[in-house]
VOGU-3710 file (C-alpha; in Angstrom, 3 decimals, decimal comma):
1> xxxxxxxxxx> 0,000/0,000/0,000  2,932/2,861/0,706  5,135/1,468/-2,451  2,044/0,498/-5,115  4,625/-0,511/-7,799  5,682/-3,622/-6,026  1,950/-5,289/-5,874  2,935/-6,991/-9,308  2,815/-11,003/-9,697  6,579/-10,908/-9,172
11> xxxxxxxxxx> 6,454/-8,594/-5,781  3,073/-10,965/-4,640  5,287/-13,807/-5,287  7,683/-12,641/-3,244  5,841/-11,613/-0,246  4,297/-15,348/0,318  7,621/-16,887/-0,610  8,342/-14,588/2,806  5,945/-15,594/4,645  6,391/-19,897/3,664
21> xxxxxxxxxx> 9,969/-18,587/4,399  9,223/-17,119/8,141  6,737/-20,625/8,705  9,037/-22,995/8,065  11,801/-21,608/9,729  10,009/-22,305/13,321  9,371/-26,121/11,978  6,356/-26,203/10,623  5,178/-28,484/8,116  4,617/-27,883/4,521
31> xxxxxxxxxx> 0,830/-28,667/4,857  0,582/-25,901/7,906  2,865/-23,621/6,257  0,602/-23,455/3,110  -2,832/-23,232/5,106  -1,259/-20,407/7,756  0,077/-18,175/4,733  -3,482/-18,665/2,944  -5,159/-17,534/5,632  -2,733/-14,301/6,175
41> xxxxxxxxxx> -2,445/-13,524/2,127  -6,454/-13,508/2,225  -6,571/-10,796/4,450  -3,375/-9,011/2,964  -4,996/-8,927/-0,195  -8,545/-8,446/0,429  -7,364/-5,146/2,697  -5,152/-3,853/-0,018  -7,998/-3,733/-2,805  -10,255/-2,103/0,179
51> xxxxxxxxxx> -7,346/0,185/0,605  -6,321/1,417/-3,084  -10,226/1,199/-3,949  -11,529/3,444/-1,161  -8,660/5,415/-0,101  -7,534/8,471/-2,556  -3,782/9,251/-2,761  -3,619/12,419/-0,232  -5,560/10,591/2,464  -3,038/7,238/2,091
61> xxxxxxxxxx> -0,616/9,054/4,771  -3,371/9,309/7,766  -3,500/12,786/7,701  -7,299/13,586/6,977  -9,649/13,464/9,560  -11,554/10,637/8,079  -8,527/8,420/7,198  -8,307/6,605/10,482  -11,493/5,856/10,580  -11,214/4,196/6,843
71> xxxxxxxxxx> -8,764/2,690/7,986  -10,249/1,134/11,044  -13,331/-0,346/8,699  -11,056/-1,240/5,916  -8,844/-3,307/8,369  -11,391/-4,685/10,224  -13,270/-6,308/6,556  -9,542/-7,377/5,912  -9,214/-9,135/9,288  -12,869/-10,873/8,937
81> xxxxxxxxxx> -11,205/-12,284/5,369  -8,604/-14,066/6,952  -11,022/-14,913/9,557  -13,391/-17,022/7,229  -10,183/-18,448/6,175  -9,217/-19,350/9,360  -12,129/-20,925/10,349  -11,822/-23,419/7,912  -8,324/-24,191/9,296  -8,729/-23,985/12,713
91> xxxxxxxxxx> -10,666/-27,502/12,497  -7,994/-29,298/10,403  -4,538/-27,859/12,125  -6,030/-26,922/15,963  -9,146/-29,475/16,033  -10,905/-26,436/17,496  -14,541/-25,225/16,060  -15,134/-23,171/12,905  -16,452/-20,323/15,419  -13,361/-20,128/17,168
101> xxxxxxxxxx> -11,037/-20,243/14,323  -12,958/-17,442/12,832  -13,078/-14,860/16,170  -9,229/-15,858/16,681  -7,910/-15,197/13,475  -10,363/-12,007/13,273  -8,911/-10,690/16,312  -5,447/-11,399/15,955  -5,241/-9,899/12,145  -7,080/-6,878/13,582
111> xxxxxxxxxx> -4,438/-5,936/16,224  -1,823/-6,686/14,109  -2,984/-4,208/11,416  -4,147/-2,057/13,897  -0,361/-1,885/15,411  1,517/-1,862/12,330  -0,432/-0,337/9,235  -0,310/3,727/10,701  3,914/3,369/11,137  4,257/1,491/7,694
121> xxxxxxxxxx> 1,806/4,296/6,017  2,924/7,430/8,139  6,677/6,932/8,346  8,750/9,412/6,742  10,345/8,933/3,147  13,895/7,622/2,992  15,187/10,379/1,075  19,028/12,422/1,968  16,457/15,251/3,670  15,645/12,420/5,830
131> xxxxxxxxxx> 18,781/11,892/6,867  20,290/14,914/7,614  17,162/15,478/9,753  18,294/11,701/11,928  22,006/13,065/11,477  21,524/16,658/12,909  18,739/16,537/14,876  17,031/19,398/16,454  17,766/20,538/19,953  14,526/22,083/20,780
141> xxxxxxxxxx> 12,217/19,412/19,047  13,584/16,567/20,822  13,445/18,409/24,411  9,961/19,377/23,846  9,419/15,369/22,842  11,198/14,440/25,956  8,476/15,138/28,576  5,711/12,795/27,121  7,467/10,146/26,122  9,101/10,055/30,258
151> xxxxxxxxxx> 5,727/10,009/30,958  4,567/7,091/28,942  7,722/5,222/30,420  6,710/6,178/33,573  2,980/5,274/33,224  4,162/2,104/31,883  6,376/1,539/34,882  3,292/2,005/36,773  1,057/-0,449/35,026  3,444/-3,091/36,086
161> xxxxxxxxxx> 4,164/-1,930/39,654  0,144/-1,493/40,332  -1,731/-4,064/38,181  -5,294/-4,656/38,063  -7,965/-4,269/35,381  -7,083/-0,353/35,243  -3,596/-0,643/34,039  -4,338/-1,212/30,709  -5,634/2,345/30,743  -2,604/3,627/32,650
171> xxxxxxxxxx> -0,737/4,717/29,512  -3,258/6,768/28,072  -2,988/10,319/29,128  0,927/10,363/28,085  -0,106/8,498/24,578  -2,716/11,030/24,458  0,272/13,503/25,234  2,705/12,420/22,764  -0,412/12,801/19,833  -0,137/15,938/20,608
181> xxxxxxxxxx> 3,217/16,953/20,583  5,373/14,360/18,927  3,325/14,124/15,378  1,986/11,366/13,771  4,509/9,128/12,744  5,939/8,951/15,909  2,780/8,219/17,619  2,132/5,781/15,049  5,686/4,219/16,449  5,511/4,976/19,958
191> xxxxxxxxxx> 2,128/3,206/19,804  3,424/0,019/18,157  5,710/0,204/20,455  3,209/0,557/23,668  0,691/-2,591/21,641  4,213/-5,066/21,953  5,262/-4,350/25,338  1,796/-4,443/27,065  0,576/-7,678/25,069  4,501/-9,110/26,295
201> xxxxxxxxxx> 3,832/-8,339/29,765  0,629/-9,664/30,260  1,605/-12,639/28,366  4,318/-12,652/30,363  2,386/-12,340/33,726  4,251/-8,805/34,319  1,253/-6,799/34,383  -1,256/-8,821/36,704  -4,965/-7,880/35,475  -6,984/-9,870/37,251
211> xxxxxxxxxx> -7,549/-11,842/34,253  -6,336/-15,526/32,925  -4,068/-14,418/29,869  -3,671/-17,795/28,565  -7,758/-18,358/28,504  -8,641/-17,787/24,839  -11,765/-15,177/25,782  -9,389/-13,500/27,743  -6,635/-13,352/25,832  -8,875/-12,283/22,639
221> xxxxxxxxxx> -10,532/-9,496/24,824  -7,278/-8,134/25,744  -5,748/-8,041/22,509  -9,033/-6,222/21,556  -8,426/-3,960/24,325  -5,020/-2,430/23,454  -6,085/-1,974/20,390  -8,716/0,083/21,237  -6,364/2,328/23,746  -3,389/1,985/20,469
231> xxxxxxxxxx> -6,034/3,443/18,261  -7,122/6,701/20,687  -3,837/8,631/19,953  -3,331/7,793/16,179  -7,127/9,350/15,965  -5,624/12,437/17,486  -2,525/12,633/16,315  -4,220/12,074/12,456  -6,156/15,121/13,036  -3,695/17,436/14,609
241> xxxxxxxxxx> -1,398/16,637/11,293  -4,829/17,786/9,389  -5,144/20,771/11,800  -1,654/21,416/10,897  -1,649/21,480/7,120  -4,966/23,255/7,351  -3,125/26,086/9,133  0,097/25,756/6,358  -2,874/26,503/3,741  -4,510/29,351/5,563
251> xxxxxxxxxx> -0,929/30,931/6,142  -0,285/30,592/2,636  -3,452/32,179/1,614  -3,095/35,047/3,944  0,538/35,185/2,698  0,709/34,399/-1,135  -1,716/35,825/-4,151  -3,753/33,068/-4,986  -3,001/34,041/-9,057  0,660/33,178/-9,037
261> xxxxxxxxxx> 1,476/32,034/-5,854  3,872/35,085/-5,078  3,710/36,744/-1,768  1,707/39,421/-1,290  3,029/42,886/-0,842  3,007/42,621/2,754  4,287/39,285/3,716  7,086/40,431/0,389  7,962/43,477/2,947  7,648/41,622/6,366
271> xxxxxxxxxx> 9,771/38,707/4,437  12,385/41,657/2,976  12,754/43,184/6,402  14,000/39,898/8,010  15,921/38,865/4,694  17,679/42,306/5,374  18,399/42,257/9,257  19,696/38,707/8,900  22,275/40,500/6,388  23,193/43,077/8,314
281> xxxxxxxxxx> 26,093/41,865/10,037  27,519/40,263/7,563  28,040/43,522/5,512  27,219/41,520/2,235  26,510/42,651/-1,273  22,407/42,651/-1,310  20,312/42,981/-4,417  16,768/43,803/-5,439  15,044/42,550/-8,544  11,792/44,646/-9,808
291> xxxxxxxxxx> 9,705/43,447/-12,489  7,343/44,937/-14,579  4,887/43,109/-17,772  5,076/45,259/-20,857  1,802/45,900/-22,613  -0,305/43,897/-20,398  -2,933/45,928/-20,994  -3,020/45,790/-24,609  -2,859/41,687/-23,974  -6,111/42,087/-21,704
301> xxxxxxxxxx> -7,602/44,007/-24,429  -6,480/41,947/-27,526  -6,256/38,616/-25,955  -8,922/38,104/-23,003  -7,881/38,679/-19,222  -7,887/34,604/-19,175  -4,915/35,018/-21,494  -3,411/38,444/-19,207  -3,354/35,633/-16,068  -1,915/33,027/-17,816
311> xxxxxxxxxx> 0,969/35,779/-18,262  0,884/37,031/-14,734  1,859/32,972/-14,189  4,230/32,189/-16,869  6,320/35,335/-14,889  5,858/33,999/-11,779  7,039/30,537/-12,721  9,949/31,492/-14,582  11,231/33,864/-12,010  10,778/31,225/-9,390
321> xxxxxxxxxx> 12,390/28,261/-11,038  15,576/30,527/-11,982  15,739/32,507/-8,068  17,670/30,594/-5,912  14,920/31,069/-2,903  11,469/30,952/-4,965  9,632/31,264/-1,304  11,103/35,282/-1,507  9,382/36,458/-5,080  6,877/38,582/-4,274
331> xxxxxxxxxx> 3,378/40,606/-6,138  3,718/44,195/-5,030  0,893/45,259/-7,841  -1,071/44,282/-10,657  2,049/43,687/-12,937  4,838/44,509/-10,618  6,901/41,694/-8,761  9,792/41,711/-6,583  12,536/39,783/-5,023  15,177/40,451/-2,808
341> xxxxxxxxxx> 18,373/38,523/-2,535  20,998/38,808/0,352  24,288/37,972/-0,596  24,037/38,520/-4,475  27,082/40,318/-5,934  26,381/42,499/-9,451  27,051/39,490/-11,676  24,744/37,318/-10,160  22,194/39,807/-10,162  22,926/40,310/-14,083
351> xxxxxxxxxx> 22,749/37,021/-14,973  19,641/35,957/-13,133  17,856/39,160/-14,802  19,419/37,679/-18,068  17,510/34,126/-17,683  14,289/35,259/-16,339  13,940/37,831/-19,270  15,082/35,156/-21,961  12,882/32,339/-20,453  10,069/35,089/-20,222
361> xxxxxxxxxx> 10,032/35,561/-23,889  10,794/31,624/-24,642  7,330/31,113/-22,973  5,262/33,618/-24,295  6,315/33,102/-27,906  3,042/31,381/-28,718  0,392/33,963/-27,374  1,112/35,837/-30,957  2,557/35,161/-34,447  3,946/39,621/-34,280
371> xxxxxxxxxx> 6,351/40,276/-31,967  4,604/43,749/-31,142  1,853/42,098/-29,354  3,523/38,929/-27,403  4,419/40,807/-23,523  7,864/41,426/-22,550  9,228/41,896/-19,104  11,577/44,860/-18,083  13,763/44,243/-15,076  15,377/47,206/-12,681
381> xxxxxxxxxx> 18,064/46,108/-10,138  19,379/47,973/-7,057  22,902/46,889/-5,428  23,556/47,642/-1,972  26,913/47,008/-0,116  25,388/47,212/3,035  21,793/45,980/3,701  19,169/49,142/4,449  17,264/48,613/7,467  14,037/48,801/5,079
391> xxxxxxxxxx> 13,637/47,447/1,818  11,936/50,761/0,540  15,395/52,791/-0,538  16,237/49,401/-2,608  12,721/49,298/-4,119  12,923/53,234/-4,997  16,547/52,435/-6,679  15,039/49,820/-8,638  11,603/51,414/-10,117  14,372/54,458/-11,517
401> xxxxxxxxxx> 16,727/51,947/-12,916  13,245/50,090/-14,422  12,254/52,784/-15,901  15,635/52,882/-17,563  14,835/49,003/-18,714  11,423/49,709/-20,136  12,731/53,010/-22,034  15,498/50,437/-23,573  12,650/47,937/-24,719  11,268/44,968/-24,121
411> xxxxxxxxx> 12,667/41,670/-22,442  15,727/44,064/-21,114  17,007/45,029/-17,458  18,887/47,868/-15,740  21,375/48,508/-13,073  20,882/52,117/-11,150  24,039/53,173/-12,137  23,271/52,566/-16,078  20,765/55,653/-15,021
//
């Protein structure tokens, strides 16, 4: 379900040779092996048609409010499948009854996927980022993790000191605790972690419950159980991760026109005033890039505004594929756009003005067969040797030397000292 272009006959293949593999390395017979791995492909495969059917791409990573819930029917129709299985089994391998090969299997499917499908589908992509995250972790974000994750230990430690029919339930404040603050594919983990160690110690007779752990209603109601408490703080910590990419979206749309993605004026100045005070004491070169569309409104008017947008974007795009921080570009009008760039000496200024204008034109060759009607941008650049305190001298600078640009043509740009 996380890598889709493995479920071919060659990667099914593969996974049941696995599984014959893991059976008959603990002695089983070729007859069990072949009726135990039926029973657990059944369910394998009947949950992963459920789950690519039912569940769209962006809600595969359990961060929508109703993907836990999916999730929870999906695997419980995938443990009943290897539960009908298994209660055809049951009477030929355990002598038991149909019924009870059917609620065992059911049950012991359903806390397994319960335990392990959220850290398979939540954990983070094995990618250099990742990496450098595990290599240089962050101070702050692993002291703020500390304090829930002492408490689950220490909750735990509880459950095993006091016993009883409450300690199941001892853990579940701090779980609740690290949903909250640890994200969700650490919960997913810590949780997996928290299923293992409480179904150990009861099996082991650690935690005393009250309860016969090796009785088969027992046992099944307990494994029920942690489930239950296992699936309380993936729940939450699903729909903080929502919460929290609902937020990213609202910031953005506060923060960036919804045209071409640019940031408004406002965040562009808020964003230039820290870009410059982080320069500051590094008395760096800093530079300012101001753009301006030539004969936009004669494109409006010829072409449609559908067609004037669909320039306002093919600027934005090239500009933010050739700036070496897209996140800075920013909309200060209806045709004006801005970035600023800290540590940019004159040639690097030149050159980037050079590409944007050249892949500007590129892109708009099609909008007209005469080259007096296709738009053309007109760059001005400041220099400063020493960052301003405010971006407003730089932006002043660069309308002058813009005006300069436009004066020159189309598809050109300007220093302040060409002026």
């Amino acid at each position: 379900m996380r890598r889709p272009e493995l479920a071919t006959p060659l990667g099914w293949t593969a996974a049941i040779a696995a599984y014959m593999t893991a059976d008959l390395a603990t002695g089983s017979t070729v007859l069990k092996t072949l009726l135990l791995t039926a029973g657990n492909v059944s369910g394998v495969a009947f949950g992963y048609a459920l789950y690519m059917s039912f569940f769209e791409e962006p809600e595969r990573n359990l961060k929508h409010p109703s993907s836990v819930l999916r999730m929870c029917l999906i695997t419980t129709a995938a443990a009943a499948a290897a539960g009908i299985v298994g209660a055809f089994i049951n009477p030929v391998l355990f002598h038991g009854t149909m019924l009870m090969g059917l609620t065992f299997w059911f049950v012991t499917e359903f806390v397994n996927y319960i335990a392990i499908l959220p850290v398979i589908l939540t954990f983070p992509a094995l990618n250099a980022s990742t990496f450098r995250n595990w290599r240089n972790p962050d101070r702050r974000v692993w002291l703020a993790r500390a304090p829930p994750l002492l408490a689950l230990i220490a909750t735990c430690i509880a459950s095993l000191w006091i016993g009883g029919p409450g300690a199941l339930a001892f853990p579940v404040p701090a779980l609740l605790w690290c949903a909250l603050i640890i994200g969700l594919p650490g919960t997913a983990i810590v949780t997996l972690l928290f299923s293992a160690w409480t179904l150990a110690a009861i099996s082991a007779g650690a935690i005393q419950i009250g309860a016969n752990a090796s009785d088969v209603h027992s046992a099944l109601s307990i494994r029920i159980a942690v489930a239950m408490v296992a699936l309380t703080p993936i729940t939450v910590a699903s729909m903080m991760a929502a919460q929290s990419e609902f937020q990213v979206l609202l910031q953005r749309f506060v923060t960036n026109d919804a045209l071409t993605a640019a940031l408004t004026r406002r965040a562009f100045n808020v964003r230039s005033r820290n870009l410059l005070a982080d320069a500051a004491p590094s008395n760096s070169n800093v530079a300012l890039l101001l753009f301006d569309i030539n004969r936009f409104k004669q494109i409006n008017a010829i072409f449609g505004h559908a067609v004037g947008d669909d320039v306002l974007k093919i600027l934005s795009r090239v500009a933010r594929a050739a700036l070496p921080n897209a996140d800075d570009f920013g909309r200060l009008g209806s045709t004006e756009f801005a970035v600023l760039l800290p540590d940019c000496a004159r040639d690097e200024a030149a050159r980037l003005a050079k590409v944007i204008c050249e892949d500007f034109a590129d892109k708009v060759a099609q909008l007209a067969s005469d080259p007096a009607l296709r738009p053309s941008v007109s760059i001005g650049v400041a220099l400063a040797f020493r960052a301003p305190s405010t971006v407003e001298p730089l932006l002043a600078q660069a309308d002058n030397a813009l005006t300069k640009a436009k004066s020159a043509g189309g598809n050109r740009f300007a220093f302040v000292d060409d002026l």
